[in-house]
C-alpha positions as CSV (number, residue, x, y, z in Angstrom):
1,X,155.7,64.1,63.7
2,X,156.8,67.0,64.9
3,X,158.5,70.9,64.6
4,X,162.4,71.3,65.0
5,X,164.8,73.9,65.7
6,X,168.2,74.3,67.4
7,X,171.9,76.8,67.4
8,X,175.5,76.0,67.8
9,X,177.3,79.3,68.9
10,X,180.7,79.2,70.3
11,X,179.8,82.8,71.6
12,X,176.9,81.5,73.4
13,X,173.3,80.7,73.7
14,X,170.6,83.3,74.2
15,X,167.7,81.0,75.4
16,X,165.2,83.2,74.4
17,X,165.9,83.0,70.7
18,X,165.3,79.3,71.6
19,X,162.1,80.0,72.4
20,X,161.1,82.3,70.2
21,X,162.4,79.1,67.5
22,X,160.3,76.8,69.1
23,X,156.6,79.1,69.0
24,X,157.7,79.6,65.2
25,X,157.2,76.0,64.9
26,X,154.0,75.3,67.5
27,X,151.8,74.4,64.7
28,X,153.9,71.2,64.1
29,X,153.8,70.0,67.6
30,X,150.9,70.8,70.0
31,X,150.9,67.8,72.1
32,X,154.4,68.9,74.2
33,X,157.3,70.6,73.7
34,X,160.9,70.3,75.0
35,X,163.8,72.7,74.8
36,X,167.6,72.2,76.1
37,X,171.2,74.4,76.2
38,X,174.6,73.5,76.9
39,X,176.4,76.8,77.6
40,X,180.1,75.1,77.4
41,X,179.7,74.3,73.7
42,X,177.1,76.8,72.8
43,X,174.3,74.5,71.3
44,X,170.7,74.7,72.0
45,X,167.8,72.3,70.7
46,X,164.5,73.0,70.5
47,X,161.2,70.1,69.7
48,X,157.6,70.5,69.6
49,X,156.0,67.4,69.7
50,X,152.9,65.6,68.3
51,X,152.8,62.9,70.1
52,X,151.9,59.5,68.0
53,X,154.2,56.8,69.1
54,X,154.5,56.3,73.5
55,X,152.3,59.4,74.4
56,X,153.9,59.5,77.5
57,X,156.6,62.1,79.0
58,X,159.0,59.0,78.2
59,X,159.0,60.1,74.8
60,X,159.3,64.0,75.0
61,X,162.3,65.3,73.2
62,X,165.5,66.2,73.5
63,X,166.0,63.1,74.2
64,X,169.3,61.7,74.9
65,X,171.1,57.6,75.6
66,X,171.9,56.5,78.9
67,X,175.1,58.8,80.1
68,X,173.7,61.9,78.5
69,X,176.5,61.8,75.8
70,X,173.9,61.9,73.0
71,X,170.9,64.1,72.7
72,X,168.7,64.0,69.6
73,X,165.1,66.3,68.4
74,X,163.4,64.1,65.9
75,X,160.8,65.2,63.2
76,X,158.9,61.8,61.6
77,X,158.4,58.2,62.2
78,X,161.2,55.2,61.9
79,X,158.9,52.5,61.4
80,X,161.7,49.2,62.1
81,X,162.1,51.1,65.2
82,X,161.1,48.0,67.2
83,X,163.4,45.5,65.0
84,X,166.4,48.1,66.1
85,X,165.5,48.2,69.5
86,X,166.2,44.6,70.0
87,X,169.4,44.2,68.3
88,X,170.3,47.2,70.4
89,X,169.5,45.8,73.5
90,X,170.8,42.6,72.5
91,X,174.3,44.6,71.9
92,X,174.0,46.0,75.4
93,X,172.0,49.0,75.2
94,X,169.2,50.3,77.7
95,X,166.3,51.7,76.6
96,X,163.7,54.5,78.9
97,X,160.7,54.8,76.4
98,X,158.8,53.0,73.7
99,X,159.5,55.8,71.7
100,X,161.1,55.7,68.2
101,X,163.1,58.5,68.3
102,X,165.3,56.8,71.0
103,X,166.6,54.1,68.6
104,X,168.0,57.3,66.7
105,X,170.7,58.3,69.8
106,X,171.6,54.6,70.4
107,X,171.9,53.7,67.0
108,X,174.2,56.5,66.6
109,X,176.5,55.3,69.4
110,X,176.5,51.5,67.7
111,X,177.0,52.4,64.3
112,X,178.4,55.7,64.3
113,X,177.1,57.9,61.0
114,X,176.2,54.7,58.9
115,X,173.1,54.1,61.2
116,X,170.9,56.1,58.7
117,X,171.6,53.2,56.0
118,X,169.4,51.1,58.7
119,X,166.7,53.5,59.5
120,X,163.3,52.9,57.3
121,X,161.0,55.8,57.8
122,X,160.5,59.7,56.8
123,X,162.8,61.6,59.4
124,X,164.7,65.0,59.8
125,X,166.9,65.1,63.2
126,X,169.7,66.4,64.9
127,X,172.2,64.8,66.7
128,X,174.8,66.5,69.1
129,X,177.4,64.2,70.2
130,X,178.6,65.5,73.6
131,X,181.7,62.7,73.6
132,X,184.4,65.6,72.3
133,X,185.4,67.5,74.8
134,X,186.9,70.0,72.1
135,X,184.2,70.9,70.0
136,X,181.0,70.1,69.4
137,X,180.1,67.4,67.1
138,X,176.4,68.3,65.2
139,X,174.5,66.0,62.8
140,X,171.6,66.5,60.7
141,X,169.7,63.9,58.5
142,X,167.5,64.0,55.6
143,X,165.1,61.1,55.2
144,X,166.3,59.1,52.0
145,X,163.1,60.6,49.8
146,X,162.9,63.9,51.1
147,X,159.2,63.5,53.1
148,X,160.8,65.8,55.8
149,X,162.3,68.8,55.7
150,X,165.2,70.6,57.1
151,X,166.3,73.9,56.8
152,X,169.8,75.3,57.6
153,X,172.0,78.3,57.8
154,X,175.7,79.0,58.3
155,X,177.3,81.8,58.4
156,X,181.1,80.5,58.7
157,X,181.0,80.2,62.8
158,X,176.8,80.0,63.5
159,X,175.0,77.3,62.8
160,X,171.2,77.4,62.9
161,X,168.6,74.1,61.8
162,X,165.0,74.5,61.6
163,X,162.1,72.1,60.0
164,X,160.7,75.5,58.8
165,X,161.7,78.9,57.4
166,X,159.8,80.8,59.9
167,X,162.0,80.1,63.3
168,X,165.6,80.7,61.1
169,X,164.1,84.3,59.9
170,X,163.9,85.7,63.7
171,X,168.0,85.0,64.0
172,X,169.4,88.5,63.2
173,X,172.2,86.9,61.4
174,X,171.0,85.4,59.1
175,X,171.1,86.8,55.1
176,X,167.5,87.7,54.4
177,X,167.7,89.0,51.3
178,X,166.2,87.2,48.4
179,X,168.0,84.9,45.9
180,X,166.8,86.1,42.8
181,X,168.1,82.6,41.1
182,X,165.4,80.9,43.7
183,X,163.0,83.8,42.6
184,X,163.5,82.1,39.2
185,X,163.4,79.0,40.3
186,X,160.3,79.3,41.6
187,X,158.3,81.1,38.2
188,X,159.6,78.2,36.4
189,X,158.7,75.6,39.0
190,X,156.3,76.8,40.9
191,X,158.2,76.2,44.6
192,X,161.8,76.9,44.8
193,X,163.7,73.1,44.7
194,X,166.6,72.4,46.9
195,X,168.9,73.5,48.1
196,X,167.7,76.8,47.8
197,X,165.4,78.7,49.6
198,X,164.1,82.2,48.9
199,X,166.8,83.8,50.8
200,X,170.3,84.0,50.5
201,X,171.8,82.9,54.1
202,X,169.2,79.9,54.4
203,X,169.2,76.6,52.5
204,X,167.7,73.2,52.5
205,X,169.2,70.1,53.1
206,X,168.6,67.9,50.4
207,X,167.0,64.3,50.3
208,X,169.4,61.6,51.3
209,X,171.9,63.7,52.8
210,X,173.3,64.6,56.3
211,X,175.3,67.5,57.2
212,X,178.0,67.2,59.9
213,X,179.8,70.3,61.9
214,X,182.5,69.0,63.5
215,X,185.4,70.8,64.5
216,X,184.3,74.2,63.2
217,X,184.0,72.8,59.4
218,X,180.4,71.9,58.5
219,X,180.5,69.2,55.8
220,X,177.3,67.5,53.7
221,X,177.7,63.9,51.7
222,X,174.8,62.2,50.1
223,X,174.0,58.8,52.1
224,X,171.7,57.6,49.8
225,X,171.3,58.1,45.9
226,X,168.0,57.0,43.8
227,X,170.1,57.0,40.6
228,X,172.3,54.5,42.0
229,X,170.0,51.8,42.4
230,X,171.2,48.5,40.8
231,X,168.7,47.3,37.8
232,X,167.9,43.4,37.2
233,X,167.8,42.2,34.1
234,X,166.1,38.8,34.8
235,X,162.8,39.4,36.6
236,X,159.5,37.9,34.2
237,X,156.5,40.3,34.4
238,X,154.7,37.4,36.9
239,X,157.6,38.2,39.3
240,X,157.8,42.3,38.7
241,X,153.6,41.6,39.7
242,X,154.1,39.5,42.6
243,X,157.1,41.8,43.7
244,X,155.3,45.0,43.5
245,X,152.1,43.5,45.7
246,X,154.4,42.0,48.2
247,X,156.1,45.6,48.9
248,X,153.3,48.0,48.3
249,X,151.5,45.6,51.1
250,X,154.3,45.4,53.7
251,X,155.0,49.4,52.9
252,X,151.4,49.9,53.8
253,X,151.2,47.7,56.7
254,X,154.8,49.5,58.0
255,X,153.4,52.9,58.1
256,X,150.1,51.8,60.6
257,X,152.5,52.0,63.3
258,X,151.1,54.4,65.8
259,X,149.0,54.8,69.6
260,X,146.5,56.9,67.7
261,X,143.9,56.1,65.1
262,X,145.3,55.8,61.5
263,X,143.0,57.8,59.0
264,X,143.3,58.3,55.1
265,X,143.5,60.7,52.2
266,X,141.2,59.4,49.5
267,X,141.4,61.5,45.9
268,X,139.6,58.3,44.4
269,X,142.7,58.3,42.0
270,X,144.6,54.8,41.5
271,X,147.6,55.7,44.2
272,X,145.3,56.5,47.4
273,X,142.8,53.6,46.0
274,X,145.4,51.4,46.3
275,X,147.0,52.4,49.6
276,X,143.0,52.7,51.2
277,X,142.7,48.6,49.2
278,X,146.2,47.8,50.9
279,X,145.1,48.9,54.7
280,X,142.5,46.0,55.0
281,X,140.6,47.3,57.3
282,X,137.0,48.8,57.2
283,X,137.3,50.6,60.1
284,X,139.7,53.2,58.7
285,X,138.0,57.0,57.8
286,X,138.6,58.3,54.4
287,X,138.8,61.9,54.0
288,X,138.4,63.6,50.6
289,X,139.1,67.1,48.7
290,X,136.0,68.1,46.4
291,X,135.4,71.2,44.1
292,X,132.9,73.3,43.0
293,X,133.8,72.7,39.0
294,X,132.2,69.3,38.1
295,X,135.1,68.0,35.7
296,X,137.2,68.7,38.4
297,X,136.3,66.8,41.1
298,X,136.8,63.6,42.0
299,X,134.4,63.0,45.1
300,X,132.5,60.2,42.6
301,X,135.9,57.9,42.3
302,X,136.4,58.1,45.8
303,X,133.1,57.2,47.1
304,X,132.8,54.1,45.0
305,X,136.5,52.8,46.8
306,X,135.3,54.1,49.8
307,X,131.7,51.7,49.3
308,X,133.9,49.2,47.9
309,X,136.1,49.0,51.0
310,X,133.3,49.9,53.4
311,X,135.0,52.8,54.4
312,X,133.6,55.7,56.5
313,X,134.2,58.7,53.9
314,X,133.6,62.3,55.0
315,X,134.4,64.8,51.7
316,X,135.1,69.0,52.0
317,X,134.2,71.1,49.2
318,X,136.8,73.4,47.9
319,X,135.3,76.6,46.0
320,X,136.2,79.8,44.7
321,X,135.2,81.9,48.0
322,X,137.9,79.6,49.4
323,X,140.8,80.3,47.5
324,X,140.0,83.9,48.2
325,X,141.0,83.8,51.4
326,X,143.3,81.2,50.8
327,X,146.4,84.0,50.0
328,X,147.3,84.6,53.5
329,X,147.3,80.9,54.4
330,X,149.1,79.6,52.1
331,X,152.2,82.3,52.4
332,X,151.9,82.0,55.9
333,X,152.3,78.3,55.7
334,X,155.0,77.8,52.9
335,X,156.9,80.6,54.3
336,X,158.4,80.9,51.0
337,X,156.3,81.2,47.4
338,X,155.0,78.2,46.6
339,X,152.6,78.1,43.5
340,X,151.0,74.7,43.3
341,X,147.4,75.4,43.4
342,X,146.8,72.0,44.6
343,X,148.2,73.7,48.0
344,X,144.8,74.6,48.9
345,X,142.5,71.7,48.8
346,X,145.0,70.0,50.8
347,X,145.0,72.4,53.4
348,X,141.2,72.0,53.3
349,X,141.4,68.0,53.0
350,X,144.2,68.5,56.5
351,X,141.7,70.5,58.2
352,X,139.1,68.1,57.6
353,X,141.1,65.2,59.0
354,X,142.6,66.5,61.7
355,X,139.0,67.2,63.4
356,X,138.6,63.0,63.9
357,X,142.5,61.5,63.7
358,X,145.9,62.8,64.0
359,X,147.6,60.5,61.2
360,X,146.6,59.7,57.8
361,X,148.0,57.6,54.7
362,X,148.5,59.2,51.2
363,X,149.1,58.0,47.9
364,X,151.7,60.8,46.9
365,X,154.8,58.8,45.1
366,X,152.7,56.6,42.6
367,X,153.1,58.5,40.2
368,X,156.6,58.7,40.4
369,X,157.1,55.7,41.4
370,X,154.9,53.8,39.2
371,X,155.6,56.4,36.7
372,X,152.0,57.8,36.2
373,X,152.2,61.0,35.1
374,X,150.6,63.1,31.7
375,X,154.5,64.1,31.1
376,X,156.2,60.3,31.4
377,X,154.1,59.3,28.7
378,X,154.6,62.3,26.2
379,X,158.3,62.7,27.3
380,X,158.6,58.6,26.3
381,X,156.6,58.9,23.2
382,X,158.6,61.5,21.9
383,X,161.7,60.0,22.8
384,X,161.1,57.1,20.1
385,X,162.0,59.9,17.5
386,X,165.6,61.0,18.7
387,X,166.5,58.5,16.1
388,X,165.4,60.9,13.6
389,X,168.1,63.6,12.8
390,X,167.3,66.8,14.9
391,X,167.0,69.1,11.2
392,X,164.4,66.3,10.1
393,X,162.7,66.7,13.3
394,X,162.4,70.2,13.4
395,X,161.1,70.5,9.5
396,X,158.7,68.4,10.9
397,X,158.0,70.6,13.6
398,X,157.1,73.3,10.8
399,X,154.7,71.5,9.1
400,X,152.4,71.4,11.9
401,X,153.0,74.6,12.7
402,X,149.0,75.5,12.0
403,X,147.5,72.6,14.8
404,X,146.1,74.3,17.9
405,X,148.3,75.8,20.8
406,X,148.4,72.5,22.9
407,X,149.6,70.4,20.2
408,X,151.7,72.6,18.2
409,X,153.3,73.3,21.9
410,X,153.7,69.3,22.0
411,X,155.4,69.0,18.3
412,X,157.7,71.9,19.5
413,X,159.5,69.8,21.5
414,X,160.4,67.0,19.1
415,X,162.7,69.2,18.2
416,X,164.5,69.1,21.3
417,X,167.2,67.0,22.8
418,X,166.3,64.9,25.7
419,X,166.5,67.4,28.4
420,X,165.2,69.7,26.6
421,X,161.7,68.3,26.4
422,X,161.8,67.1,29.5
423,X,162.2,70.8,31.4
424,X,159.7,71.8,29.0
425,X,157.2,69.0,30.2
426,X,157.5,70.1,33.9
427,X,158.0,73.8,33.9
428,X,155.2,76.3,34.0
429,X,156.8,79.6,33.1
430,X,159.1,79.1,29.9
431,X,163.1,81.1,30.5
432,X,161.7,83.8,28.3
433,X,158.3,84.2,30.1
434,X,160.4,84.1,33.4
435,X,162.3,87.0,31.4
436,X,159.3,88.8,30.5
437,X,158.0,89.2,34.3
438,X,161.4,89.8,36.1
439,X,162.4,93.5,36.6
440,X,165.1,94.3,34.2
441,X,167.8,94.8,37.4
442,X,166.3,91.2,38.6
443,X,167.3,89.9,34.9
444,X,170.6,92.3,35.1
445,X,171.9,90.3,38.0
446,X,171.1,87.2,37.0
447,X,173.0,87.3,33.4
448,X,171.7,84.4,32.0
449,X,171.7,82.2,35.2
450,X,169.4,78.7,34.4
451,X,166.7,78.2,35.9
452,X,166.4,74.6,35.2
453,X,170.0,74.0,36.7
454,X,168.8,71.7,39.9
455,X,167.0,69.5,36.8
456,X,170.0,69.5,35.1
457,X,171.9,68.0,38.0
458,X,169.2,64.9,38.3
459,X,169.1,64.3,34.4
460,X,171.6,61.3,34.2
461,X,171.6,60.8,30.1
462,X,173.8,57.6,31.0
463,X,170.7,56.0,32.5
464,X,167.9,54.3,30.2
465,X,165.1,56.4,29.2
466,X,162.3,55.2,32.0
467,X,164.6,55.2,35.0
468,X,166.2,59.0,33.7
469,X,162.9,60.6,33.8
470,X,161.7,58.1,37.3
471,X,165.3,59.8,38.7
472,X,164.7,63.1,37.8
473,X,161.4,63.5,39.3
474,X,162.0,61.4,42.5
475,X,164.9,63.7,42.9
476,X,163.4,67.2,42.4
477,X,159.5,67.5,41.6
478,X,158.4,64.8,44.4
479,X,160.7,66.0,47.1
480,X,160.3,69.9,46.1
481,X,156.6,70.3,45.1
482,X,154.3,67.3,46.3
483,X,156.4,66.3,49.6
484,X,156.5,70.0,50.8
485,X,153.0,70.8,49.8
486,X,151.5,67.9,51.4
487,X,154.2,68.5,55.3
488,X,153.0,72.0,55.1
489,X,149.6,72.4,54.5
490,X,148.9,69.2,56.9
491,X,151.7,70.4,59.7
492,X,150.2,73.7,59.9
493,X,146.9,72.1,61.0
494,X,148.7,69.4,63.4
495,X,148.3,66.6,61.2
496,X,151.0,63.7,60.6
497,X,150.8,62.1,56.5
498,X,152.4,59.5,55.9
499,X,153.6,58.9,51.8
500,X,153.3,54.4,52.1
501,X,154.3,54.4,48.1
502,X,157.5,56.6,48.6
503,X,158.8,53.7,51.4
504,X,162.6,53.5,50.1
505,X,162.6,49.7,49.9
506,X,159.4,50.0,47.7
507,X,161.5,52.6,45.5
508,X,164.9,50.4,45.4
509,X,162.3,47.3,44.5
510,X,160.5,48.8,41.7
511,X,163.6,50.6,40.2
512,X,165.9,47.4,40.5
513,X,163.2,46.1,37.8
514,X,164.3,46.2,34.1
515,X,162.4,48.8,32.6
516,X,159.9,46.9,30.8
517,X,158.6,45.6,34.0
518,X,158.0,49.0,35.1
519,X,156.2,49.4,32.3
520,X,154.7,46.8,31.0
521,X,153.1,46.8,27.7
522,X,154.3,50.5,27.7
523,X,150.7,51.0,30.3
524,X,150.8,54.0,32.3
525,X,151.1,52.5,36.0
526,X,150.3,49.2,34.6
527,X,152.5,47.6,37.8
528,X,150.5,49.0,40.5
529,X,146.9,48.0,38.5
530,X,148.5,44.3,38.1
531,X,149.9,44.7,41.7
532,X,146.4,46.2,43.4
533,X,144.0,45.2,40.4
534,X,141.7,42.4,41.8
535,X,140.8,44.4,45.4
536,X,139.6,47.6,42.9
537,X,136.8,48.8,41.5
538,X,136.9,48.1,37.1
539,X,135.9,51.6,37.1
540,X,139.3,53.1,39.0
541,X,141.9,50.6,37.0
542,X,140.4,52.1,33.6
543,X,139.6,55.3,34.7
544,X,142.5,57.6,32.8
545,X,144.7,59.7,34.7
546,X,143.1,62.7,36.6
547,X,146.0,64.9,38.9
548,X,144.6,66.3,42.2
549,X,144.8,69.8,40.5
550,X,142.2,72.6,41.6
551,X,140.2,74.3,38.5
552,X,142.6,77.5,38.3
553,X,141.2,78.2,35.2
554,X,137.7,78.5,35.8
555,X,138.4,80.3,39.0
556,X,141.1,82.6,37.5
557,X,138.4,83.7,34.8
558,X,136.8,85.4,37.8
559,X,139.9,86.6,39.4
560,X,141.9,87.6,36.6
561,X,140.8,91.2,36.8
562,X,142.0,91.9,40.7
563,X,145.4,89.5,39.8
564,X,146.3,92.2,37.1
565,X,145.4,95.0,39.7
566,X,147.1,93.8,42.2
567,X,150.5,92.8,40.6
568,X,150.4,96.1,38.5
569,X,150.6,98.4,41.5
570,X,151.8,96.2,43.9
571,X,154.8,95.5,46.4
572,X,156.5,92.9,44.2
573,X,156.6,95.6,41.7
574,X,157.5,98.8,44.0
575,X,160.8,96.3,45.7
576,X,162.0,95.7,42.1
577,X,161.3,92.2,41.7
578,X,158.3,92.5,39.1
579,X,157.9,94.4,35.8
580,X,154.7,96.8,35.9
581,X,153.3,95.0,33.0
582,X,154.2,91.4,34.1
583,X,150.6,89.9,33.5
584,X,150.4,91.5,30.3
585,X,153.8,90.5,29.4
586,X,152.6,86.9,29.4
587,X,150.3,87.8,26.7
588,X,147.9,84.6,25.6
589,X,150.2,82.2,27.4
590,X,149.2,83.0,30.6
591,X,147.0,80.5,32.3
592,X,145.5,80.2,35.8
593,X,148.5,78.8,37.4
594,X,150.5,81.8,35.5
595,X,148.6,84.8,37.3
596,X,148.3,82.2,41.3
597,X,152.1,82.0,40.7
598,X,152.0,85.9,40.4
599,X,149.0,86.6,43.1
600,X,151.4,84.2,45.4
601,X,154.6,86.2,45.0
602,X,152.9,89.8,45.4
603,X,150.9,88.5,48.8
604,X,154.4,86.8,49.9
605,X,156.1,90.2,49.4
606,X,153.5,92.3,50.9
607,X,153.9,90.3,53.6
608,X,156.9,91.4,54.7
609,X,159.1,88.4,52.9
């Protein structure tokens, strides 16, 4: 794992933006670092490196094939690296390291761009192909799920790549300014989804894609497409079972690759539980995220899996001191506003970790994969009425019109189409809150610009109803809010996480399953408890479904008072971007994620955006 950054200029390389790039991105990779320029085509790359796989020099980046035609700087982990190795040498190809990332440059020159559909890992590189002695030939690649990221501007002749915002916001030609549609975005969302960022001149590449600049032009296509998985319709629930073990297990066993000790992030929800179950090995430390609200912890759960697996288990408690000084942290870390509260326990959790191991395993994906979220299960339940006339529907919607705000909330949705219910499901602030915060010149240049456009684009109505709303969020909330969150808060720290349950040939398994096999009997991740069931606890397989979410609530009950004094008077207000009376504006709505999403935003601008 590691930090990334390079230019192409045809003017030129000035090396000490290079190296300003590459102490923007230090936090990623302590071990070593590497930096390289090639004046006659103006490009420069940049690594910082945290070494995992060959600790030796072997394996510092750039790091380039035998003539020193190819270079690459890699971010992430190919796991068949080995089983490509030897059909590469066995195709003629010499190899200097045990590292990885050097399959990546000799794959390239076997296979040309289709070597990505033959990489299995989490990855973000650049490739600069030194073969055309005309122009320079640039590629960058998005892992297939979106576990890494990369960040790019292009200004029509520059090109500038970073695996953070931080070393692209020191290029003084790069558009700064903010993207009020991201600024929406991000209310409704809480982070602001690809391929947007927060300013104008800098964007994100998106999951499953690679961007080439070849000949002056810079070009993206999508190399890989979760709604294009091919479904079977012949698979009994015995064989969905068996299936799902056999590729949750070699998933697991796949990302233990590494010359360091492997360690764990244990919630003691189902996901991590299954992944700690998975491992097989006692020796393995479990690290865990607690709280100082009782209902909201989870430190129980996890110590029973950790005694159940004899695993060393070391917990941190997250309070309410901590999130007061957690504002500067977490804007310094996301670079960008980012709301999800969850943010800052795993920051705590990475900190905890990174003190005994420099890798760890995490559950993120079950959910989506194994379709475990609060939101599936009302989104499917209330699609089983859209056979009911919409005008039927909604006089229903009336009648209950008097049941308390969570419910009434849940029937107002029936009366929506599809989509509809869906966005509502998974936004936080509604487009008429979003409205009701936003400075009217904010809401003036926007003229009725959708928030929930990116959603729009992953909502495939042709699809049935469980793989739509399994394609939706694998395409926008896991890649956008739980994939970021998770390579921030642990990158910042120097720590490598790796996500076993979003391996792509464990998503293209499960998905290729009719439906009813993913859900069988209609059970909230009833695949993975069939799959994992007999090496759990009874307790964790029946246990219903708790989200790693910190008590905003409870700690916003304390806080509210300096949130509505600070946003009031504050900088987000004073650069236009807030109303005055934002917090009030929300009115009873407002929750504890409302006024962190607002605290965020005003410490983010203060900041200096």
């Amino acid at each position: 794992m590691c930090g990334i950054a390079g230019l192409v200029d045809p003017a030129g390389i000035d090396e000490r933006l290079l190296t300003r790039m590459s102490a923007a991105v230090v936090h990623r990779g302590p071990d070593d670092h590497g930096s390289r320029a090639w004046a006659d085509h103006g490009v420069g790359l940049v690594h910082r490196r945290l070494s995992i796989i060959d600790l030796s020099e072997a394996g510092r980046n750039p790091l380039a094939n035998e003539d020193g035609s190819v270079w690459v700087v890699h971010n992430g982990e190919i796991y068949n690296h080995e089983e490509l190795r030897r059909e590469l040498e066995d195709a003629g190809h010499r190899f200097s390291s045990r590292c990885d990332t050097e399959v990546l440059v000799h794959a390239y020159e076997e296979w040309g761009d289709d070597h990505v559909e033959r990489l299995r890992g989490m990855f973000a590189y650049a490739l600069y192909d030194r073969r055309r002695p005309d122009a320079p030939r640039v590629l960058l690649v998005r892992d297939r799920l979106g576990v890494k990221p990369m960040h790019v501007a292009w200004d029509g002749t520059r090109l500038a790549f970073a695996s953070e915002l931080a070393p692209l916001r020191g290029l003084p030609w790069v558009d700064l300014g903010i993207d009020h549609q991201a600024l929406s975005e991000y209310f409704a969302f809480q982070c602001v989804p690809a391929p947007r960022t927060i300013h104008r001149g800098i964007r994100k590449l998106g999951p499953g894609q690679m961007l080439v600049l070849e000949a002056g032009e810079v070009r993206r296509r999508t190399y890989w497409d979760v709604a294009a998985i091919q479904r079977a319709d012949d698979v009994s629930a015995e064989e969905a079972v068996e299936l799902a073990e056999r590729l949750c297990a070699d998933a697991v066993r796949a990302h233990t690759i590494a010359d360091v000790p492997v360690g764990l992030f244990l919630s003691g929800g189902l996901d991590s539980s299954a992944v700690a179950a998975l491992l097989g090995s006692s020796e393995t430390r479990a690290f865990t995220a607690g709280f100082d609200v009782a209902e909201h912890s989870e430190t129980s759960y996890a110590e029973l899996v950790a005694g159940h697996l004899g695993l060393p288990h070391v917990v941190a408690e997250v309070g309410i001191s901590a999130v007061e000084g957690a504002l500067a942290e977490v804007v310094t870390t996301y670079d960008e506003p980012f709301a999800d509260g969850s943010a800052v326990p795993t920051r705590a959790v990475s900190e905890l970790a990174r003190r005994e191991v420099k890798v760890v395993l995490s559950g993120d994906g079950g959910d989506e994969v194994f379709l475990g979220y609060r939101w599936h299960q009302r989104w499917l339940q209330g699609n089983r009425v859209e056979v009911v006339p919409r005008p039927l529907r909604r006089a229903a919607v009336s009648a209950v019109s008097v049941v308390p705000r969570v419910r009434r909330s849940w029937a107002a949705g029936l009366g929506d189409d599809s989509f509809e219910r869906y966005a509502r499901l998974r936004e936080l602030f509604s487009p008429s809150q979003i409205d009701a915060v936003l400075a009217p010149e904010v809401r003036g240049e926007l003229d009725g610009a959708d928030p929930r456009a990116h959603l729009r684009e992953a909502w495939h109505e042709d699809l049935d109803p469980v793989t739509r709303i399994q394609v939706a969020d694998l395409a926008t909330y896991l890649p956008d809010d739980i994939l970021t969150k998770v390579d921030r808060a642990s990158m910042a720290v120097g720590l490598e996480v790796r996500p076993p349950l979003v391996d792509h040939r464990l998503v293209e398994g499960v998905l290729a399953l009719p439906p009813q096999a993913r859900v069988p009997l209609g059970e909230p991740k009833g695949l993975l408890k069939r799959a994992v069931g007999s090496r759990l606890p009874r307790e964790i397989l029946e246990r219903p479904k708790k989200g790693f979410s910190a008590p905003w609530d409870v700690w916003m009950r304390t806080l509210g008072a300096k949130v509505r004094s600070e946003v009031s008077q504050g900088a987000a207000v004073q650069s236009g971007l807030l109303r005055p009376d934002a917090v009030d504006a929300l009115g009873a709505t407002a929750t504890g994620a409302h006024l962190w999403s607002l605290l965020v935003l005003e410490h983010w601008v203060r900041r200096g955006s």
